[in-house]
N, C-alpha and C positions, 0 to 999 in steps of 0.2 A: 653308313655309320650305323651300328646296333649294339644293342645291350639288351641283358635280362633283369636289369635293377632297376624299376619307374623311377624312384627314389633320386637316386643318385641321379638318372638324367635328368629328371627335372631342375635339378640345382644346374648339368650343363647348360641346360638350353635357357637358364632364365629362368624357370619356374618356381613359386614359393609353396611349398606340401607341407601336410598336417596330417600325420594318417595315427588312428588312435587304435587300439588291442582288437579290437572290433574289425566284422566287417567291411564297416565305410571307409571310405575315400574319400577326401575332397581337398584338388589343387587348384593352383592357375597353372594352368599347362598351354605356352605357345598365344598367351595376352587370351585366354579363353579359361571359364571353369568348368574344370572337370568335375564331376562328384557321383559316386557309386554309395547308393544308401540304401539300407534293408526296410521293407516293406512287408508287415506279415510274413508269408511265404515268399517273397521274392526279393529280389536288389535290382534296383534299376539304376540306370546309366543315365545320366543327365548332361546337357552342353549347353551352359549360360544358362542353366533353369529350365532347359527344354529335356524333357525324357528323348531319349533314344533306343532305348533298348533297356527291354527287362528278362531277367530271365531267375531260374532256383539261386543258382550261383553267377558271380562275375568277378573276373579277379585282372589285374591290371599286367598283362605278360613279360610287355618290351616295350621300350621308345626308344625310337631312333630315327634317323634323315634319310632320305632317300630322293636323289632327283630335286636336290634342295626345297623336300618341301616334309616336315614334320607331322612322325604318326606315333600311333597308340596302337599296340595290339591286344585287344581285351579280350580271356577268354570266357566264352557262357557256353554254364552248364543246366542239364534240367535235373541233374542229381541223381543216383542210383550209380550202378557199377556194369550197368551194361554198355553203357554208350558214354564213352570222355567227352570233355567239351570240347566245344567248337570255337577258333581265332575270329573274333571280326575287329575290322582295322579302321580308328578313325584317325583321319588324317586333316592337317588345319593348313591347307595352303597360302599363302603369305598374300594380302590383302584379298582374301576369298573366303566363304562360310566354312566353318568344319563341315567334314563329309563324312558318312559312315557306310563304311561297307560290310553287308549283315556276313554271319557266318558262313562257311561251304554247307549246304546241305549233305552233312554226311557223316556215319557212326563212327567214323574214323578221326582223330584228331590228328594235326598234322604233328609229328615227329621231329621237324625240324622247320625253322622258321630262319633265312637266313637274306642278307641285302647282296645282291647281283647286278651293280652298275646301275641302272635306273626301274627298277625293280625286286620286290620280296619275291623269295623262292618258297613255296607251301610245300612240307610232303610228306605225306601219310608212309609210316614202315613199311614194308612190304612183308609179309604174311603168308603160311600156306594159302594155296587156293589165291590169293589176294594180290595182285600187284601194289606197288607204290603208287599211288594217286599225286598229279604233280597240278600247283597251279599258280600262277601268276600273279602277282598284284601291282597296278602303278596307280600315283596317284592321280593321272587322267581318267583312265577304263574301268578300276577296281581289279574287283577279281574275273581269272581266265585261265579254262583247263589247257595245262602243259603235256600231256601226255601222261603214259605211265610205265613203270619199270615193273622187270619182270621178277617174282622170289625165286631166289638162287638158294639151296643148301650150302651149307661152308661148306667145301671137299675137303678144307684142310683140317677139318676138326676130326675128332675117334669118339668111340662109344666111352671113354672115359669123361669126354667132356658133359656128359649127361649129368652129371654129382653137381654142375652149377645149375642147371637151370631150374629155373622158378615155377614155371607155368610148364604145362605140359607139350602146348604147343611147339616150343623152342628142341625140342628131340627131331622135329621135322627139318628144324636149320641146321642140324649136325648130318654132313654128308652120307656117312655110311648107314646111318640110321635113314634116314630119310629113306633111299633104296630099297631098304629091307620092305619100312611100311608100304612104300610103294606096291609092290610086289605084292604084296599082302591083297590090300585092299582092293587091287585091278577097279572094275569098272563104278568101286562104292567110293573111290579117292574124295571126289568133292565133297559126297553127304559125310564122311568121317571128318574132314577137314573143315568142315562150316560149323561143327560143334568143338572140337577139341580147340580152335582156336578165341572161344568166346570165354566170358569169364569164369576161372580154376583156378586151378593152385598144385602144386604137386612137390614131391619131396623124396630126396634119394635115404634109402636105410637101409641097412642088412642087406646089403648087396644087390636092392632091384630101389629101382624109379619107380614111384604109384604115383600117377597124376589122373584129375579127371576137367571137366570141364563140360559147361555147355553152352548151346546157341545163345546170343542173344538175345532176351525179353523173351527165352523160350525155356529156361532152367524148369527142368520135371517133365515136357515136353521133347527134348530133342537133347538129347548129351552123350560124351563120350567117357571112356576110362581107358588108359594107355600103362599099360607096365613092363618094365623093361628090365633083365637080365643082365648085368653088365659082366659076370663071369662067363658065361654063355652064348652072349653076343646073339641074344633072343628078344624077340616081338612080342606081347602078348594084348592084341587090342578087341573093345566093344562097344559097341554104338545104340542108339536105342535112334532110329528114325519117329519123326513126328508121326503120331497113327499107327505105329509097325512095332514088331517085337524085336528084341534084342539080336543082333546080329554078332556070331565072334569069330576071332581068326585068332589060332586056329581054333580047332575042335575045343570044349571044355576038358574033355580028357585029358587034353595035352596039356592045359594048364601046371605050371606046379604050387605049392601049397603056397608061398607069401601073393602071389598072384591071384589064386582062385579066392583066399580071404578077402582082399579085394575087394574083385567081379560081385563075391555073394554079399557085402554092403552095401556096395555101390547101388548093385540090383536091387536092394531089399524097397526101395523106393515104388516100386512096381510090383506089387503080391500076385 
């Protein structure tokens, strides 16, 4: 049994909630109190008056049953936009202490959060460069790495489908595109892919896609710029390696004029 409303489940399971415009929290949740209160810079998590975990942010995700024993998935974050927060899951076993299980150690936050018989399912998206990161939770063991999936480009998608995406990264999950970069990049794929997929933004106009993007906790250091031609059915990508100068594919020559305005902003960061 799962949900993404604390709210509402609280009222299933029994529980009486008071949550005010603010920050804080604070229920009976499962004959135990809950309460998330801001602290200076921080909010901390508390069970019966006991802190548990603090962190910048914490926000209350899901409650639901599993293996008839009642959980809480709260996320903590340390704030910025390089790294989303992270699931930790307390769970109040029936005549047993609440448990808390701290977060996955990892920049990635899990993308779906789902109940599998006697077990949560954790899984990080999958991402150029990046498989899916899969991990287990019950409430005997906690948490436990599941394996991971590999990123697949849609084949069924075209170079028109580039007018949606948000982030620049997402041109690498359109099949035909994907290939092309591929081809491009040969043996620089991973260093191109470890920056264009960290935090950007990107935006289709006049007929080409300008997206940029960089590493994370490494923006000015390590970043990419990707533009794409959608009359054309053209590549035009560049990278700046941590410590190294700008790399581009292809030639700048070959660039054409909404492209190369670009490159020389994006560059101008680096005199």
């Amino acid at each position: 049994m799962f949900m993404k409303t604390a709210l509402l489940y609280a009222v299933l399971f029994g529980a009486s909630a008071s949550v005010s415009l603010s920050a804080d929290f604070a229920a009976t949740m499962f004959d135990h109190q809950v309460a998330i209160a801001s602290d200076d810079d921080e909010e901390k998590l508390t069970i019966d008056g006991r802190q548990v975990h603090s962190n910048r942010f914490l926000l209350i995700e899901n409650v639901g049953l599993v293996a008839d024993v009642p959980f809480v998935v709260v996320v903590s974050s340390d704030g910025g936009n390089a790294c989303p927060g992270s699931p930790l899951v307390v769970s109040f076993p029936p005549g047993g202490e609440p448990r808390v299980d701290e977060p996955m150690d990892d920049c990635r936050a899990a993308a779906s959060i789902a109940a599998e018989g006697d077990h949560l399912l954790l899984a990080t998206e999958a991402i150029p460069g990046q498989p899916s990161l899969r991990w287990t939770w019950t409430p005997g063991k906690g948490f436990a790495e599941a394996g991971k999936v590999a990123f697949q480009p849609n084949a069924t998608m075209g170079w028109d489908d580039m007018k949606k995406a948000g982030h620049p990264s997402e041109l690498l999950g359109i099949g035909p595109i994907a290939e092309t970069a591929n081809a491009m990049l040969g043996e620089h794929r991973q260093e191109f892919e470890s920056s264009i997929t960290g935090p950007g933004s990107g935006a289709f106009k006049n007929g080409f896609y300008i997206g940029e993007a960089c590493m994370p906790h490494m923006c000015t250091e390590a970043e990419a710029l990707v533009a794409a031609d959608i009359s054309a059915r053209k590549l035009y990508l560049a990278w700046k390696p941590m410590g190294k100068k700008i790399i581009l594919r292809p030639a700048v020559r070959r660039w054409p004029a909404p492209a190369l305005a670009a490159l020389k902003q994006w560059s101008a960061k680096w005199p």
